[in-house]
C-alpha positions in Angstrom: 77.4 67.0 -17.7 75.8 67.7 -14.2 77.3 67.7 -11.1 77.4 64.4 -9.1 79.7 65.2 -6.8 79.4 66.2 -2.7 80.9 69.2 -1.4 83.4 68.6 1.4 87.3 67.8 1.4 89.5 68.4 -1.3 89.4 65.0 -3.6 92.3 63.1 -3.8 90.8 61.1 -6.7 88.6 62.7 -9.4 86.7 60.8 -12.0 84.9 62.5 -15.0 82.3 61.6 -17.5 84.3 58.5 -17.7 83.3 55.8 -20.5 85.3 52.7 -21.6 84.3 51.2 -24.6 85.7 47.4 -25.8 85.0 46.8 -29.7 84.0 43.4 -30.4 83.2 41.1 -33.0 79.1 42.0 -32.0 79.6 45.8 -32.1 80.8 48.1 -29.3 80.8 47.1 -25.5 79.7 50.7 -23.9 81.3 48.8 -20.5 81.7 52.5 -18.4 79.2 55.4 -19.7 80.0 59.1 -18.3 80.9 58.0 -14.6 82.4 61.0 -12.1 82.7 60.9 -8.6 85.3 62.3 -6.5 87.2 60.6 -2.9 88.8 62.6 -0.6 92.0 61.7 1.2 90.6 59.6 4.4 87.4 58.4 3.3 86.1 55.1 1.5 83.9 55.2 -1.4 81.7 51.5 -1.5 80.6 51.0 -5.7 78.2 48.6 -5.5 76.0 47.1 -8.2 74.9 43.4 -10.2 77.9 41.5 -12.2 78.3 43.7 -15.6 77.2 46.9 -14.1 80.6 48.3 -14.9 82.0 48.4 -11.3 85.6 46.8 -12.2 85.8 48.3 -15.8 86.1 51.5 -13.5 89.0 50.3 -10.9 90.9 49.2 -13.7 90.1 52.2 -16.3 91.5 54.1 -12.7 94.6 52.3 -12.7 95.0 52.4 -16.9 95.1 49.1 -16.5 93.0 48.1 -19.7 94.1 47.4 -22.9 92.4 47.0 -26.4 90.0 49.3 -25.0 88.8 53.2 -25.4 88.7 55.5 -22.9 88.2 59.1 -22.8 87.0 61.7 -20.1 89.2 62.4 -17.2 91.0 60.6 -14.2 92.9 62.6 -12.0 95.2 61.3 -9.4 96.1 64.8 -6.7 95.4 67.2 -9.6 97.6 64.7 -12.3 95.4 63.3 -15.1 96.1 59.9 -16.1 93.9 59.5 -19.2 96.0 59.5 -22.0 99.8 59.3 -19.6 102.2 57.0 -21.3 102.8 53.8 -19.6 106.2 54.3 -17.7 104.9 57.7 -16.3 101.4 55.2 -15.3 103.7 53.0 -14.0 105.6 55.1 -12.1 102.4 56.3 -10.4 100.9 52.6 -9.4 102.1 50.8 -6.7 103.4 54.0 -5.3 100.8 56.5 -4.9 97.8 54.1 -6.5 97.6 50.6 -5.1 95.0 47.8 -6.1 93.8 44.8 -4.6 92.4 41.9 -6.7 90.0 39.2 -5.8 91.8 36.7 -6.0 95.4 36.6 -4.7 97.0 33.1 -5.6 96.5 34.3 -9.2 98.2 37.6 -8.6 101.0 35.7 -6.7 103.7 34.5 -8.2 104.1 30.7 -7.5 108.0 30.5 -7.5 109.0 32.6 -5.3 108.5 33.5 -1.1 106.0 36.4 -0.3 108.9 38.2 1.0 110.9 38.3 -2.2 107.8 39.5 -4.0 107.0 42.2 -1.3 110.1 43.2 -1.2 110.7 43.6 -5.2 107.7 45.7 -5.3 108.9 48.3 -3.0 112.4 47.8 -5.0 111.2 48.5 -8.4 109.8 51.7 -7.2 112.1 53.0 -5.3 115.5 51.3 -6.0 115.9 50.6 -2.7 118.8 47.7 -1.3 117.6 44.3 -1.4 118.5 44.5 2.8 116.1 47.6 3.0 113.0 46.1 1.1 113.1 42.7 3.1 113.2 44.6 6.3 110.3 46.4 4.7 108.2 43.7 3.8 108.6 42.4 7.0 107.5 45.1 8.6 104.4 45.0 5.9 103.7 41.7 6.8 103.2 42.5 10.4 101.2 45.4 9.9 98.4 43.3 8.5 98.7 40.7 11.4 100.9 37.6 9.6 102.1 36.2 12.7 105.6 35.9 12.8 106.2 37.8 9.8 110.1 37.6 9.6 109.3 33.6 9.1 106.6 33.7 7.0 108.4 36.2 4.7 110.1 33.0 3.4 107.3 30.9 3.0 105.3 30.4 -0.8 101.7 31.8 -1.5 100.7 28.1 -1.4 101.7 27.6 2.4 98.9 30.3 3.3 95.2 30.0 4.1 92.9 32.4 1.5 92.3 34.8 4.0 96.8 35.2 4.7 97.1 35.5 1.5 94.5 38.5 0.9 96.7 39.8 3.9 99.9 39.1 1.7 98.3 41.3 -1.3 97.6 44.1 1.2 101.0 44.3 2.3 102.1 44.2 -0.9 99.9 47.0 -1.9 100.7 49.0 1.3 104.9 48.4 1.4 105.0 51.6 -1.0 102.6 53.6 0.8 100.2 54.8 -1.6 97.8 57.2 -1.2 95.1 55.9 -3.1 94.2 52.1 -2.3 91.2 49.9 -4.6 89.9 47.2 -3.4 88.2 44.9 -5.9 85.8 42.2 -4.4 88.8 41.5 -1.9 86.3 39.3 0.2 85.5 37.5 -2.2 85.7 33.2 -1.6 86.4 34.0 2.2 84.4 32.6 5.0 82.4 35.1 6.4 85.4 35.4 9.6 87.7 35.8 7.2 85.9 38.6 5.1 84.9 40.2 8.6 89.2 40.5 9.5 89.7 41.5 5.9 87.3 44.1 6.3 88.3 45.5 9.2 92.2 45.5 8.7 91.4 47.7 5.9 89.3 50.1 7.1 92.0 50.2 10.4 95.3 50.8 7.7 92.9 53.3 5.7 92.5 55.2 9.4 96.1 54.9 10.2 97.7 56.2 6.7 94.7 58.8 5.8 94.3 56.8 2.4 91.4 57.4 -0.2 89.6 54.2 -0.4 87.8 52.6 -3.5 85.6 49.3 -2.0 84.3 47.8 -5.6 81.4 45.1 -4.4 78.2 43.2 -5.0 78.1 43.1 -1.6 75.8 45.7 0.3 77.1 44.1 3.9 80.6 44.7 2.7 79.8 48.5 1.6 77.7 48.9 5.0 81.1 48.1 7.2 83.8 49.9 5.9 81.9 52.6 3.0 81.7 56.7 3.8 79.8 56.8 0.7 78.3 54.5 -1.7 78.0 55.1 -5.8 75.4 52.7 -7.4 75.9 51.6 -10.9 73.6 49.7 -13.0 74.2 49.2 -17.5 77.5 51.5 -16.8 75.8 54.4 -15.3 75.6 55.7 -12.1 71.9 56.0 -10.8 72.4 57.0 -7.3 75.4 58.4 -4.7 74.2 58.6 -1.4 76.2 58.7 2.4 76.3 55.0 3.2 73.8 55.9 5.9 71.5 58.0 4.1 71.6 54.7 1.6 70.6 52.1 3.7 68.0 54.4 6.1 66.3 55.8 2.5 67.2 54.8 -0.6 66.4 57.0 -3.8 66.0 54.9 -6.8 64.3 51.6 -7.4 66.8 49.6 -8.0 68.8 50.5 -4.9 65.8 49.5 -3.2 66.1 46.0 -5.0 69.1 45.6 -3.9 68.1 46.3 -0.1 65.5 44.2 -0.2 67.1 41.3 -1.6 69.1 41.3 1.6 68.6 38.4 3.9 67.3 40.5 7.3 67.8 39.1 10.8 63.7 40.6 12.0 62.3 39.3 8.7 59.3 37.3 9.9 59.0 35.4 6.3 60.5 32.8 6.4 60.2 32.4 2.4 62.4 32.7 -0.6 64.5 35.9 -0.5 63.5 38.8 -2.8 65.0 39.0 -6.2 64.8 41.7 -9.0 63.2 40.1 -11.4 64.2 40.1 -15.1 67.9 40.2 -16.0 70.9 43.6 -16.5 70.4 45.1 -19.8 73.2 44.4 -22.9 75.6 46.7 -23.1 75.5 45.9 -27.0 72.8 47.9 -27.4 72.4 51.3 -26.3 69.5 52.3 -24.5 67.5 55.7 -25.4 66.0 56.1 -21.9 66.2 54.4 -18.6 67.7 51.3 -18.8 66.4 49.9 -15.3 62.6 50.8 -16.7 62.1 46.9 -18.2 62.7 45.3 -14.7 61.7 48.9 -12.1 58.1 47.8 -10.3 57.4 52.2 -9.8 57.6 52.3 -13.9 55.5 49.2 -14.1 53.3 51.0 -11.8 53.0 54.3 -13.4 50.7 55.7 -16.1 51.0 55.5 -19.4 52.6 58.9 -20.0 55.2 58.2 -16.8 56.1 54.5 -18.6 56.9 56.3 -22.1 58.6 58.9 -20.5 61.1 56.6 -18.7 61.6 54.1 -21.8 62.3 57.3 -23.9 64.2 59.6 -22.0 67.3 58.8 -20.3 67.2 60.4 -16.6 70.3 62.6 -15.3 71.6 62.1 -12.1 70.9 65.0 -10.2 68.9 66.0 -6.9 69.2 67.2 -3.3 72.4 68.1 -2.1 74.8 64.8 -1.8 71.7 62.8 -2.8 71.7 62.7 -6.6 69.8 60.1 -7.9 69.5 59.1 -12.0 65.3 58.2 -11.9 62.4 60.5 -13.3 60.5 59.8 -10.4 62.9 58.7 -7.1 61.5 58.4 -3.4 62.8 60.7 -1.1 61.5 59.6 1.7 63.7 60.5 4.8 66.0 63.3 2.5 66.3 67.1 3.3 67.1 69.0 0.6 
């Protein structure tokens, strides 16, 4: 298995060769296939990629939040490995040193009862602390993501607040513990683009203030380009390129990175025509794919001889490269990259 990740701080978070697998009724759903990257306390990690690429099969395989499904290779949480720990030591663990935001919070808010009471059981059921103590607590959680007059809004339902408050209401939730480790899973997602902006910036400001190690899961380059240290492509399950968020945007490696990019609505675009798409559609994860699977829809394959095509429809590419700048393609641009 090569090497994928940067040198730099010790990682807080370390992902290898990961793979979930769902059976079905169809065969076997490859969802995650031999994923590793690392995040260091203090920085934010943007992975980005099309709908099915495997991006929230990997926060939740992170959390062992799946069920019904297989996973093997290695999570590990400060040195702890969490593939394969029973349930009450995983649940020990989330919430108080791994937190994770969801997309959508009035699903993951209970209707019945005040934000406050549900803050403040969180931070209870972890650490046993007096019902007094935790509602001072989530209090104090509600202010620190800017609810205005939090000890009054404690008391009001998830229904009483706007989309964006209650996004705010799941981050205090996740942050009243004070984990270490905080994923964010589409948490702009449905929000005006204000709202996302606030969003956005409240949690790359708590991530600065507590030192946390950040997972941003997206489809959404802006999002990655406003809060990301580093960004982790996926595409079919894989990861095809890791690149500083930077580096990304200034030269990207692989071809369907630059699909991405270019699909981008841009401000000193003098077309004004349709925006650019990658053509054809992701690949099935029913049915595994011998070489690369971007090569049906990648324009430098299409381009290529008749030896280059074969040899990306037969062999798979590794992701490997220049220092911080591996890249999964048999024949990446690296314009721009020292190596």
């Amino acid at each position: 298995m090569p090497d994928t990740t940067t040198s730099g701080p010790e990682p807080l978070l370390s992902v290898r060769d990961l793979t979930v697998v769902f059976p079905t009724r169809r065969g076997a759903v490859r969802a995650v296939d031999g994923l590793s990257f690392d995040v260091p306390r203090g920085r934010t990690l943007g992975i980005v990629g099309e709908s099915g690429s495997g991006k929230s099969v990997t926060s939740l395989a992170v959390m062992g939040l799946h069920t019904g499904a297989e996973v093997t290779g290695s999570v590990r949480l400060d040195g702890r490995e969490l593939v394969g720990l029973p349930e009450r030591e995983l649940n020990r663990l989330r919430g108080r040193r791994m937190a994770m935001i969801f997309q959508d919070p009035l699903s993951s808010l209970h209707p019945y009862y005040t934000v406050g009471e549900q803050i403040a059981e969180h931070h209870r059921a972890h650490f046993g602390s007096r019902r007094a103590v935790a509602r001072r607590l989530a209090v104090d959680a509600l202010a620190e993501v800017g609810i205005p007059e939090p000890r009054r809004r404690a008391g009001a339902y998830p229904h009483q607040f706007s989309g964006g408050m209650r996004q705010r209401v799941m981050i205090a939730t996740a942050l009243v513990c004070e984990p270490e480790l905080l994923i964010a899973d589409e948490p702009t997602t449905a929000l005006d683009v204000t709202v996302q902006a606030q969003i956005l910036e409240l949690i790359a400001r708590v991530q600065q203030d507590r030192g946390l190690a950040v997972v941003m899961i997206t489809h959404d380059l802006g999002v990655v380009a406003r809060v990301a240290h580093e960004v982790l492509v996926m595409y079919g399950g894989r990861a095809v390129e890791r690149a500083p968020v930077d580096g990304l945007f200034r030269a990207p490696s692989h071809p369907y990175t630059r699909g991405l990019l270019d699909s981008l609505p841009r401000l000193d675009d003098p077309d004004d025509g349709p925006m650019r798409a990658i053509p054809g559609s992701p690949p099935s994860l029913l049915e595994p794919v011998s070489g690369c699977a971007f090569a049906p829809r990648c324009p430098r394959a299409a381009a290529g001889t008749a030896a280059e095509r074969a040899r990306c429809e037969a062999e798979r590419p590794a992701l490997t490269g220049p220092a911080g700048r591996p890249v999964a393609c048999h024949f990446p641009a690296y314009e721009g990259v020292v190596s």
